[in-house]
PAGU-48619 format. One record per residue (C-alpha): x, y, z; residue in one letter. Coordinates in steps of 0.02 Angstrom, whole numbers, plus 50000, padded with zeros to 5 digits. Layout:
<recs>
XYZA/...
</recs>
This chain:
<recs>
487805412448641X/486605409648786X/484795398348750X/483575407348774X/482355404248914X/480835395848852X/478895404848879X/478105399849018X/476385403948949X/474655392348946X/475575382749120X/474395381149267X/474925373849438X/473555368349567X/474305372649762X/473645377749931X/474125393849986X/474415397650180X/474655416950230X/475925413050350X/475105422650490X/473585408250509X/473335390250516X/471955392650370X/472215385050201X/471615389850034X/471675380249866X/472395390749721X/472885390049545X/474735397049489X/475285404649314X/476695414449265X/476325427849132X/477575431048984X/478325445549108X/478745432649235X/477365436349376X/476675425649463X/474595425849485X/473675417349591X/471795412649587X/470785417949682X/471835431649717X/472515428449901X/474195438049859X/474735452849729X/475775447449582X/477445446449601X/479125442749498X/479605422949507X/481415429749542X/480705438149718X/480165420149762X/481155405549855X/480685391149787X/481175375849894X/482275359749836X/481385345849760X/481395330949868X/480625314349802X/478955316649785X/478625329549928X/477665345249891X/478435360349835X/478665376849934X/478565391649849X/478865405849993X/478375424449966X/479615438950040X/477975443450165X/477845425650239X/476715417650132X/476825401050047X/476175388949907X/476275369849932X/476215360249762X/476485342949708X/476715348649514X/478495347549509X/478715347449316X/477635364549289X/478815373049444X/480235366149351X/479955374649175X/479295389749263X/481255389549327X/482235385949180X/481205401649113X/482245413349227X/484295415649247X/484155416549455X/483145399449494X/483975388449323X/485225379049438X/483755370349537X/483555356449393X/485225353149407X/485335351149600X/483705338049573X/484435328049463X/486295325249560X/485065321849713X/483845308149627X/485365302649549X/486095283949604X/487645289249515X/488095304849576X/487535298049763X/488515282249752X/489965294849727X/489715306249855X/489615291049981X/491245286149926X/491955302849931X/491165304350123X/491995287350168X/493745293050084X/493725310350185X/493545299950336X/494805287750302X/496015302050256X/495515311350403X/495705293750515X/497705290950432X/498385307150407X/497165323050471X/496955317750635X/498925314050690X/499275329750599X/498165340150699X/498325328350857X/500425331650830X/499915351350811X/498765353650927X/499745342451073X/501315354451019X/500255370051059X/499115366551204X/499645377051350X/500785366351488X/499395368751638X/498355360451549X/499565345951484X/500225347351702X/498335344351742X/498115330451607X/499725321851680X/499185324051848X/497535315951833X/498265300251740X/499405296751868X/498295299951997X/497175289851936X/498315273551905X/498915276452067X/497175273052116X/496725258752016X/498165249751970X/499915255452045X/500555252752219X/501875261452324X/503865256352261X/504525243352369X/506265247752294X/507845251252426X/507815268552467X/509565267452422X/509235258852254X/507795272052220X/509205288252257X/510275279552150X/509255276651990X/508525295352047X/510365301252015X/510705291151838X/509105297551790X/509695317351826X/511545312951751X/510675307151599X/509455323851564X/511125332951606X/512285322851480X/510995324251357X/510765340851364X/508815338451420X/508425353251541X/506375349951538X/506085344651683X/505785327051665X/505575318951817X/505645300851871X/504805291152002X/504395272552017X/502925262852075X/502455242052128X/501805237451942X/500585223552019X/499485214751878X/500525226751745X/502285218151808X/503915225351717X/503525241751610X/503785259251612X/502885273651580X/503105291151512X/501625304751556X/501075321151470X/501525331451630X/503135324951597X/503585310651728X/504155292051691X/503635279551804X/504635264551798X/504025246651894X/504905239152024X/504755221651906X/505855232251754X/507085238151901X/506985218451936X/507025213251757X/508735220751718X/510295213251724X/511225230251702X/510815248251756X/511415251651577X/509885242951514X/508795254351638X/509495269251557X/509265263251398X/507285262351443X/507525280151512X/508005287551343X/506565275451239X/505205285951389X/506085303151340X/506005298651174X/503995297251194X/503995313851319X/505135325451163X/503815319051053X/502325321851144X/501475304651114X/500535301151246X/499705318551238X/499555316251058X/498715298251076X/497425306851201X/497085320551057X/496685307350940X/495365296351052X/494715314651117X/494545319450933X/492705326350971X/493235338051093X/494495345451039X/493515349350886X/492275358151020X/493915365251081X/494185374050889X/492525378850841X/491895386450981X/493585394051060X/493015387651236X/494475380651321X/493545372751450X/492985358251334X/494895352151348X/494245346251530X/493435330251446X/495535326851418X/495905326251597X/494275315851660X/494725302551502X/496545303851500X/496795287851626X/495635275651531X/496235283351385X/498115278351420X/497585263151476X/496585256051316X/497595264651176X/499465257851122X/500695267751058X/500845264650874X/502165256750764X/502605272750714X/502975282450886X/503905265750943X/504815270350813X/505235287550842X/505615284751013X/506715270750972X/507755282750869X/507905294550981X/508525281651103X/509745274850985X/510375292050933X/510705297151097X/511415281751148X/512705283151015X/513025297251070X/513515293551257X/514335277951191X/513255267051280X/513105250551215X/511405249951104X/511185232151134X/510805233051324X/509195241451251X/508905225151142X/509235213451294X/508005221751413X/506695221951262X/506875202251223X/506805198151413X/505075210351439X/504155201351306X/504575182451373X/504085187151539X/502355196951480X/502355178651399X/502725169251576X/501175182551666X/499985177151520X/500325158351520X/499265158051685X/497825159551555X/496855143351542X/496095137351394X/495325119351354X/496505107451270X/496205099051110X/496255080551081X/497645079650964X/498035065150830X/499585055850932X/500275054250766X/500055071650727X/501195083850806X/500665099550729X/498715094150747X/498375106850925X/498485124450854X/499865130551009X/499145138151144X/500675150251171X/499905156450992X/498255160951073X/499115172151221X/498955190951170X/500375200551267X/499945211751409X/499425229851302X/499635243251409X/499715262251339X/501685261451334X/501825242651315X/503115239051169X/502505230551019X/504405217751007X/504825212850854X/506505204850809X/506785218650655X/506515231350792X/507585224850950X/508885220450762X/509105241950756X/510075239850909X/510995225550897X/511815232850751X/512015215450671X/512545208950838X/512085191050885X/510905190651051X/512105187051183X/512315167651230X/512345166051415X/513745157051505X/513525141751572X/513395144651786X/513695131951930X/512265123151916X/512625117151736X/514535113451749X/514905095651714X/515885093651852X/514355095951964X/513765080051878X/515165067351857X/514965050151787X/516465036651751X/515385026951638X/516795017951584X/517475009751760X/515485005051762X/515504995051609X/517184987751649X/516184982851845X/514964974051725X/515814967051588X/516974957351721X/515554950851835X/516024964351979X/514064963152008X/514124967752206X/515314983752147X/513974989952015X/512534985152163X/513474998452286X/514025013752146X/512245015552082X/511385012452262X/512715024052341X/511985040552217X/510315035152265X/510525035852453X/511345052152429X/509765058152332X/508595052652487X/509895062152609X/509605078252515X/510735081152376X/509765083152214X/511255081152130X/511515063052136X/509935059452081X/510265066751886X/512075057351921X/511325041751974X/510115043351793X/511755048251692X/512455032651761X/510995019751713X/510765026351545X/512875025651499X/512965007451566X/511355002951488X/511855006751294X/511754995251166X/513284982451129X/513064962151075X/513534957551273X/512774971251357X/511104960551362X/511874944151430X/512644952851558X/511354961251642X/510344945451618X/511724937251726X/511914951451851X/509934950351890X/510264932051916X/511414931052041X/510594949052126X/508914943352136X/508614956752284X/509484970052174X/508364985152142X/509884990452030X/509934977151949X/508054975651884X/507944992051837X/509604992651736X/508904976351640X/507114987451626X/508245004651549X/509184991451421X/507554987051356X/506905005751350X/508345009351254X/507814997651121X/506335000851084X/506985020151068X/508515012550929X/506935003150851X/505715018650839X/507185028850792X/506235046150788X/504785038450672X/503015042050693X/502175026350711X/501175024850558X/502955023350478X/503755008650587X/503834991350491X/502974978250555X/504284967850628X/505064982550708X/503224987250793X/503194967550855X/505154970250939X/504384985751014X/502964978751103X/504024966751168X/505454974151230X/504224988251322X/503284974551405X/504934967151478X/505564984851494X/503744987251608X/504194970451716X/505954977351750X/505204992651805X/503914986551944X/505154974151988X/506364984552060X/504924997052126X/504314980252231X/506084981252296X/506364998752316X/504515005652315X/504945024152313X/506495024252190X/506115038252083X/507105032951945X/505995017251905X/504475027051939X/504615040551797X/505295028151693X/503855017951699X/502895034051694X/503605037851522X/503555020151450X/501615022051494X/501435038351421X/502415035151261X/501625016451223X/500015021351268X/500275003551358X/498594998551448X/499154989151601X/499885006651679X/498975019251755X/500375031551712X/499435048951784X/499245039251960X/500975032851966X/501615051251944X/500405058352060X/500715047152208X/502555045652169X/502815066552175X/501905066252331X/503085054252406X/504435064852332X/504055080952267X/505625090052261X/506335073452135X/507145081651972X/507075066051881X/504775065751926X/504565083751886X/505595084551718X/504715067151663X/502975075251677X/503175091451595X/503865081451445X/502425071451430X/501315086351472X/501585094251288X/500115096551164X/501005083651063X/500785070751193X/498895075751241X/499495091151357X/499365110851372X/500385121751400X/499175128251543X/499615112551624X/501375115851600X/500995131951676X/500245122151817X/501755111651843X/503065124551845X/502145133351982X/502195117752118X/504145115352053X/504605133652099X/504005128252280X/505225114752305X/506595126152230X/507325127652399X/507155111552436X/508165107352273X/508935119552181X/509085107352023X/507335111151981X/507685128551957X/508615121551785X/506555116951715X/506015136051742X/506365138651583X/505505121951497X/503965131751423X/504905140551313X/506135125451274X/504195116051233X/503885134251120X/505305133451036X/505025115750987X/503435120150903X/504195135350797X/505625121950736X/504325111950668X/503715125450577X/505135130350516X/505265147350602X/506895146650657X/507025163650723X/505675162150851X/506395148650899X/508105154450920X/507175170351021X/506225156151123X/507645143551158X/508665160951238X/507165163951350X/507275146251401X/509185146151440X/509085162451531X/508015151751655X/508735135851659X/510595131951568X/509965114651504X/510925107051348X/509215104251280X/509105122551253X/510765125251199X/510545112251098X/508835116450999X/509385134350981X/511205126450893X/510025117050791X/509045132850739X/510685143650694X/511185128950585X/509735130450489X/509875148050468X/511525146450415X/512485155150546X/513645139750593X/514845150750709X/513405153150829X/512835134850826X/514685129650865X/514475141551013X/512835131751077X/513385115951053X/515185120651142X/514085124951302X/512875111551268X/514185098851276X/514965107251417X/513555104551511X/513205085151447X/514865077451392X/514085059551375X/512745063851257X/513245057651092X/512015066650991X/512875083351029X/514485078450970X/513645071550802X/512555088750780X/514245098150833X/515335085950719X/513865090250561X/514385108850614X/516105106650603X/516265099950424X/515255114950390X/516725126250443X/518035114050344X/518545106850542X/518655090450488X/519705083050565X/518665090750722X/517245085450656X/518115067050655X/518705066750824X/516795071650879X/516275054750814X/517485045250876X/517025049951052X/515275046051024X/515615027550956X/516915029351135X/515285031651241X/514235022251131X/514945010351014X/513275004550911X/512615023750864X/511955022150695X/512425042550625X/514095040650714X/514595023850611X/513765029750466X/514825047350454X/516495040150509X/516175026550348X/515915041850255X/517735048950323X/518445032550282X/517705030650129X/518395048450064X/520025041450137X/520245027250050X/519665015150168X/518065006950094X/518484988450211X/518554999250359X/517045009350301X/516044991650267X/516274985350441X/515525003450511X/514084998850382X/513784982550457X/513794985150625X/512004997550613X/511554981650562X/511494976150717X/510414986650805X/509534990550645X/509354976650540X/507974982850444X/509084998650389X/508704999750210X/510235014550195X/511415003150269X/511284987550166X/511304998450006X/512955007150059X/513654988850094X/513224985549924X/513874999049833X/515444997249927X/515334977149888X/515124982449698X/516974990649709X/517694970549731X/517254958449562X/517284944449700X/515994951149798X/514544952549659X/513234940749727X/513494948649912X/513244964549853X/511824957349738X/510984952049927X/511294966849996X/510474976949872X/508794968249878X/508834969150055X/508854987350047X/507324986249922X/506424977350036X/506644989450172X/506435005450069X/505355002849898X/505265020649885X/506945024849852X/507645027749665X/509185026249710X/508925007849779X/508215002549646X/509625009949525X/510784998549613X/509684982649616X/509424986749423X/511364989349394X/511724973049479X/510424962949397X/510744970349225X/512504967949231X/512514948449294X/511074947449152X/509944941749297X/508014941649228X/507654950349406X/508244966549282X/506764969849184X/505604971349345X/506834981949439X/507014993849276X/505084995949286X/505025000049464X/506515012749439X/505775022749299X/504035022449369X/504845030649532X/506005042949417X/504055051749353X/504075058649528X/506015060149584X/507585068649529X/508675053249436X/510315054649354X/510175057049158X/511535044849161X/510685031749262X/509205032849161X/510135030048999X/511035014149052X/509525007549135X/508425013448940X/510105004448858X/510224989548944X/508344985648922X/508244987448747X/509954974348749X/509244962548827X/507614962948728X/508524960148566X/509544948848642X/507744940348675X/508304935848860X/507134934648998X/505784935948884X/504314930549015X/505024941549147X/504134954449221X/
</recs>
C-alpha cells in the first residue's frame, strides 16, 4: 500500500512574486487548498494546480523558485512549508529526497570518491583503450600529416643532416628493405637516419611510419645484426601504433572535441603538439614490452641471434650514462672513514628520456639473452701480457747478489724509453719496482745497502721509498683506520714518513720521474700526511708530463667520493686523458674507470648485478684486470663460479704477477672441486711473493687436510712476520701446537697472544680456556667468563660450552683457584 499524502491545509508561505515580463516586485502570501491549488494574495496570478508548477532545487539556504508555465515566479525562503506542500503530491515527492543526498556529508563524501575513482579508471584503463581504438581508426592522412610535422619539426630543433657514408647509408637502406620483405611487412615502413646531436645513440619510430635511426646507434654497434635487431624493436612500436597512441593520450581533450562534436578538424591540435608531445612523453613499460616481443618473435623467427638485441641495449644505457656524467653537482664532504657516507653521484644522473628512449632493465635485456651470460670481451693488444713483460726474478737475483750497477741500468733503461715515447715502459718500469720491492727478511738490508753505495741513484731511493709503501699497505691490510691497533698505526707513520724521504729523494735526482711523483702523490692522499701538498705535486707534474699513464691513473683513484672526490671530477679527468690518447694509447685502457669506480660502489652494497652490468661497461672501454677482476668477484658472489673463472682467466692474462688474482682465482677453484688447481695458484703467488699472508694461510690449510700440520705451522709462522699482531695466526699455531703433548706451554703462549690481538673472538677464547683448564692453570676461570659472556651474542659449539660449564664446576669443588677471577 501507498501513504497517503498528508493535507496541506492551514500552511501559509510569505514570497515575492515577479511577473516575469517586469523588473517590479510584489510581496505575497502562498497556500495550497485541500484540491492542491495554489492561491496567492493579493491575487497577482489565477490559481493553479501545484503539479503545473516547477519548483526549483533547494540549495542551502537560498530562496526558493517556484516558476509558473506563463513566466512568472515566487521567491521564498520557507523551505519547510514548500517541502510539505511537495510530499502532498506524487509528481514533486522526490525533491526531499534530492535535498537531503545534497546537504548530506555522507552521501557527498561518496560521490567525491566515486568522481576521483572514474578518473583514475579512466587515467589506467579508459584512456589507452580508447587512445589504442581511436589511433587504430584515425584515417592515414591524418596519421601522414601527424608524422610529417614531428619530424619536421625535430629536424628543426634537434636533428641534423646524417654524416653516415653514402655507402654505409645504401647499405643499412637495403637490410632495412630485406628485413620488411623477410618478415613479411609490406607497409611501407621507411627508414632514414639523422646526426642525433645532444640526443646521441637512439632511434626513433614515427606515426607516418618512418624510423629514424642516429648516426651515434649506427656508431654504437658492434654488429649490423644488432642494428637490425633495433629495426624490428621500431616496427614493433610502428605495428602497434604507440607513438600515435601516446599522442591520443596527452591530446585526450581533443580528441574528446573530436567525438562529441564530429568535427574532424579539432584532430589539427595533434599535428601542432605532436613534436613536443613525442619529445616529453616515454613510451611505457608496457609498449616496451610489446615491442620487445614482437622483436623477439620475429627474431626467432629469422634465426637471428636474440642476444645482439641485449648487447646493443646494455651498451645504449652506459653511454646515455657517459653523456650525463658531464652533469656537475657539488661534492659532499665525506667521513674518510666512511665509504658509503656520499650518497653516489652516478645515483643522482637521470638517463637521457626521449619519446622512444628505452627504460633498460636487466629482467628485460634477460628476455633475450635466453639465460645467456652477457658476453665477456676478449682481451686485445693492448692488454696482452706480453706487451708488458717483467723478469722479476733475474731482478731480485741482480739485488740479492749486490749486482747494484745492473739493477741501476734495467730500471733506468724502461724509464728512458718512457721519456722517448713509448708508454709502455712506463707501466713496465712500475711492474718492475713493485715485484723487486715485496716483502722478504733481506729485502730491507739490501736496498739499504744498494742506496749506500748509489748515493746518485734515483733508482735506488725510490725502490727503498716503494719498500716502505708496501709496508705500511701489509700493516693497514684493507682496515679502516678506526680499526688499526695502536702499534700497527705507530709502524705506519713511520714507515710513510721514510717512504715520503725516499720519494723526494730520488725526485731531487730525477725531478720529473713520474713514478716517484704519483707515488708521493698517493702516499699524500692516502695519509692525509701534512708536509705534502699532494694536489700541486699532481698538477705541476701532469703538466710536465701529461700523456704519463702512471699520473693520470694515480689521480682518478684518489679522485673517488670515498677519498673526498666526484665523479664530476672524474668526468673532468677522463676528458683531458682522451686528448693525450694519441699521444699514448695506454691511456685509452682508463676510459672505462668511471664505471670500474660505479661498480665499486654497487659491491659495497651488495648489488652484485649492477655491478657485474657496470664492471662490463668498464672493460668494453678499457681491458684492465681491475675490471675483470671486480666483475669475477661479483659472479662469485652470485654464485655463478664458471663465469668468475672466466674473469679471473683474462684478468690474470692480463697481470700474471699479481698475486691476489691467483688467490681470488685459487678461492674459485676449490669451489669447482680444482684443487689441486686451486693449489698450484698459491704456490705461484708465495713464487712472486713469498710473505703473502692468504697465500700461506690457504696452502697450511692444504697441508693441514694432508697430513702435514709441521709444514702447515711453519706457513703459520711466517705471517708472523709481516704481521705480528695477527691474532688468526697465533691461534692456528696453537691449535696445531695442541696436536703435540710436548708443545703445551708454546701453544699455551700462542693462544694468549691471539687474545690479545682479537678479544672479540669466541673461538680464541675457547682455546685459551681449553688450555688453561686442562693444565689446571687459575688463568681458566677468567677466560671461561670472557667466553660465555661473548657466547650471549655469538654462535658457540654446544660442545664447547659444556666442557667449558664442566670444567668450571670441577674445579670449584675441587676448591682450586679459589681467588681467581
Amino acid at each position: 500500500m501507498h501513504e497517503q499524502a498528508s493535507k496541506p491545509t492551514q500552511i501559509t508561505v510569505n514570497g515575492t512574486y515577479f511577473d516575469g515580463h517586469s523588473a517590479a516586485s510584489h510581496p505575497v502570501t502562498l497556500s495550497l487548498d485541500e484540491q492542491g491549488l495554489l492561491h496567492l494574495d493579493p491575487t497577482h496570478h489565477q490559481p493553479i494546480p501545484l503539479d503545473e508548477i516547477t519548483i526549483g532545487s533547494r540549495i542551502g539556504s537560498t530562496p526558493r523558485r517556484l516558476e509558473f508555465p506563463d513566466g512568472g515566479l515566487v521567491e521564498t525562503g520557507d523551505h519547510r512549508s514548500i517541502e510539505q506542500w511537495q510530499r502532498s503530491t506524487t509528481k514533486n515527492g522526490h525533491y526531499g529526497w534530492i535535498h537531503r543526498l545534497e546537504s548530506s556529508i555522507a552521501y557527498g563524501a561518496g560521490a567525491l570518491l566515486f568522481i576521483i575513482a572514474l578518473i583514475l579508471v579512466s587515467l589506467m584503463w579508459g584512456i589507452p583503450w580508447s587512445s589504442n581504438l581511436i589511433a587504430h581508426a584515425l584515417p592515414e592522412d591524418i596519421t601522414q600529416t601527424i608524422g610529417d610535422s614531428a619530424v619536421e619539426s625535430l629536424d628543426q630543433l634537434i636533428f641534423s643532416s646524417s654524416e653516415l657514408d653514402p655507402q654505409r647509408y645504401q647499405q643499412l637502406q637495403l637490410k632495412f628493405q630485406q628485413l620488411l620483405t623477410n618478415s613479411n611487412n609490406h607497409k611501407g615502413y621507411r627508414l632514414e637516419f639523422r646526426h642525433g646531436g645532444v640526443i646521441g645513440a637512439n632511434a626513433f619510430a614515427f606515426p607516418n611510419g618512418l624510423v629514424v635511426m642516429t648516426d651515434e646507434m649506427v656508431e654504437l654497434a658492434d654488429l649490423d645484426e644488432e642494428l637490425l635487431s633495433i629495426f624490428l624493436h621500431e616496427i614493433g612500436h610502428l605495428e602497434q601504433r604507440h607513438s600515435l597512441r601516446q599522442i591520443i593520450a596527452h591530446s585526450s581533450l581533443a580528441i574528446l572535441t573530436t567525438l562529441l562534436t564530429g568535427d574532424i578538424t579539432a584532430a589539427s591540435s595533434l599535428v601542432v603538439g605532436a613534436p613536443n608531445l613525442l619529445m616529453k612523453a616515454s613510451y611505457s613499460r608496457e609498449m616496451e614490452t610489446e615491442a620487445d616481443t614482437y622483436a623477439l618473435i620475429e627474431m626467432e623467427r629469422l634465426q637471428l641471434a636474440t642476444e645482439h638485441f641485449a648487447n646493443i641495449m646494455d651498451r645504449l644505457e652506459f653511454a646515455m650514462v657517459e653523456a650525463q656524467s658531464e652533469v656537475h653537482t657539488e661534492p659532499t664532504d665525506p667521513d674518510p672513514d666512511d665509504e658509503n657516507s656520499e650518497e653516489s653521484w652516478l645515483n643522482k644522473v637521470e638517463l637521457l628520456d626521449f619519446f622512444s628512449s628505452h627504460p633498460l632493465t636487466e629482467q628485460r635485456t634477460a628476455r633475450f639473452r635466453q639465460g645467456k651470460p652477457a658476453p665477456l670481451p676478449t682481451p686485445t693488444a693492448i692488454t696482452d701480457s706480453k706487451a708488458y713483460p717483467v723478469d722479476f726474478i733475474a731482478l731480485r737475483q741482480h739485488l740479492n747478489k749486490g749486482q747494484y750497477q745492473q739493477l741501476h741500468r734495467q730500471l733506468d733503461h724502461h724509464y728512458q724509453q718512457f721519456l722517448s715515447g713509448d708508454g709502455k715502459a712506463e707501466i713496465i718500469a712500475d711492474k718492475a719496482y713493485n715485484l723487486l720491492c715485496t716483502f722478504t727478511p733481506e729485502t730491507q738490508q739490501q736496498l739499504e745497502q744498494w742506496a749506500v753505495e748509489m748515493p746518485g741513484s734515483y733508482v735506488a731511493q725510490y725502490a727503498l721509498g716503494i719498500y716502505n709503501k708496501t709496508l705500511v699497505s701489509i700493516r693497514r691490510d684493507g682496515r679502516y683506520w678506526r680499526h688499526i691497533p695502536e702499534q700497527d698505526r705507530v709502524a705506519m707513520e713511520n714507515h710513510t714518513k721514510v717512504a715520503e724521504t725516499h720519494f723526494l729523494n730520488s725526485l731531487k735526482i730525477q725531478p720529473d720521474f713520474t713514478l716517484a711523483q704519483a707515488s708521493l702523490y698517493s702516499l699524500a692522499s692516502f695519509s692525509r700526511y701534512d708536509d705534502t701538498d699532494e694536489e700541486t705535486l699532481i698538477t705541476e707534474a701532469l703538466k710536465t708530463n701529461p700523456a704519463s699513464y702512471i699520473l693520470n691513473r694515480t689521480k682518478l683513484f684518489y679522485l673517488q667520493p670515498r677519498w673526498g672526490g666526484s665523479y664530476p671530477e672524474i668526468n673532468d679527468a677522463l676528458k683531458g686523458i682522451h686528448k693525450q690518447i694519441q699521444q699514448n694509447p695506454e691511456l685509452a685502457a682508463l676510459t672505462g674507470v668511471i664505471f670500474h669506480y660505479k661498480a665499486l660502489d654497487y659491491d659495497r652494497n651488495q648489488h652484485y648485478r649492477g655491478t657485474v652490468r657496470l664492471e662490463s661497461a668498464a672493460i668494453n672501454r678499457g681491458h684492465k684486470s681491475w675490471y675483470f677482476a671486480n666483475r669475477a668477484d661479483a659472479f662469485s658472489k652470485l654464485d655463478e663460479p664458471e663465469l668468475a673463472l672466466i674473469d679471473y682467466n683474462n684478468a690474470i692474462q692480463l697481470f700474471p704477477e699479481d698475486p691476489q688474482l691467483y688467490i681470488d682465482r685459487s678461492s674459485v677453484l676449490r669451489d669447482l672441486r680444482q684443487l689441486e688447481s686451486a693449489r698450484q695458484d698459491i704456490e705461484t703467488v708465495l713464487t712472486i711473493t713469498p710473505y703473502d699472508e692468504d697465500a700461506l694461510e690457504t696452502l697450511a690449510n692444504f697441508q693441514i687436510k694432508a697430513g702435514n700440520h709441521q709444514t702447515a705451522l711453519g706457513n703459520f709462522q711466517k705471517i708472523l712476520v709481516t704481521q705480528p699482531g695477527n691474532a688468526n695466526a697465533h691461534f692456528r699455531i696453537s691449535k696445531l701446537l695442541t696436536r703435540d703433548s710436548g708443545q703445551q706451554e708454546a701453544a699455551l703462549q700462542a693462544s694468549h697472544k691471539a687474545i690479545q690481538f682479537g678479544d672479540d673472538s669466541p673461538h680464541y677464547w675457547y682455546q685459551y680456556a681449553y688450555l688453561t683448564g686442562t693444565a689446571q692453570n687459575c688463568a681458566f676461570p677468567g677466560a671461561a667468563k670472557t667466553y660465555l659472556r661473548l657466547c650471549q651474542n655469538s654462535w658457540c659449539s654446544e660442545t664447547n660450552l659444556r666442557w667449558v660449564k664442566q670444567k668450571q664446576t670441577e674445579l670449584a669443588q675441587q676448591n682450586l683457584c679459589a681467588n681467581s677471577q
